[in-house]
Steps between C-alpha positions, in 0.01 A plus 500: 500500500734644743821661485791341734872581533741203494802667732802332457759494758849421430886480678650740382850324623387212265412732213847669530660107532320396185686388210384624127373195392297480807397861459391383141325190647276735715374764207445193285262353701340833624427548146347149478300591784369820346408308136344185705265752659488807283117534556523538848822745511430872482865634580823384645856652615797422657637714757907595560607329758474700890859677484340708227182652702426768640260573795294787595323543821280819596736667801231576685566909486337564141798369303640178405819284597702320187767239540610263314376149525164337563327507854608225646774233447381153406621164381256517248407816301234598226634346200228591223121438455214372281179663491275283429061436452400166620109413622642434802762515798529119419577544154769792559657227699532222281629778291792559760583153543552460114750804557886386458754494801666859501840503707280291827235718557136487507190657348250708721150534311299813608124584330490833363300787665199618273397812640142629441 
């Protein structure tokens, strides 16, 4: 078995917009998600939306440059992810299309690197 991530990209503008009850909606059917395939889920998070990050980039002279925000602005940001073992890249994709809608994003699915 492999080990994939399930990368889930969000709007933050339609996270911010969201009402409660459609917050609620969300984490009830993540948590479906997770107990429809607990087998194949190793860990999850969710992430604080982009206005909370913080970036750091090697300056180039020995030290390091911090600012606030992530690298680059985007309509769509990293939301959360799944790790997940499937037998195969097909399999960790019918496991992102059985993910629910978060705030109109999408789902990027990226194998794991085993290093030797």
């Amino acid at each position: 078995m492999a080990q994939y991530l399930l990368l889930i990209y969000r709007e933050d503008a339609a996270v911010a917009a969201a009402t409660p009850e459609k917050t609620q909606q969300v984490l009830k059917e993540h948590m479906a998600f997770q107990d429809r395939h607990a087998a194949a889920v190793l860990g999850a998070n969710a992430l604080h939306n982009t206005d909370t990050a913080t970036s750091v980039r090697a300056d180039g002279s020995g030290g390091f440059a911090v600012t606030d925000g992530p690298f680059a602005e985007t309509k769509e940001a990293l939301g959360g992810y799944y790790l997940v073992e499937a037998v195969d890249l097909d399999e960790a994709i019918a496991l992102a299309k059985d993910l629910p809608d978060d705030f109109g994003g999408g789902i990027e699915v990226r194998p794991v690197r085993v290093f030797d």
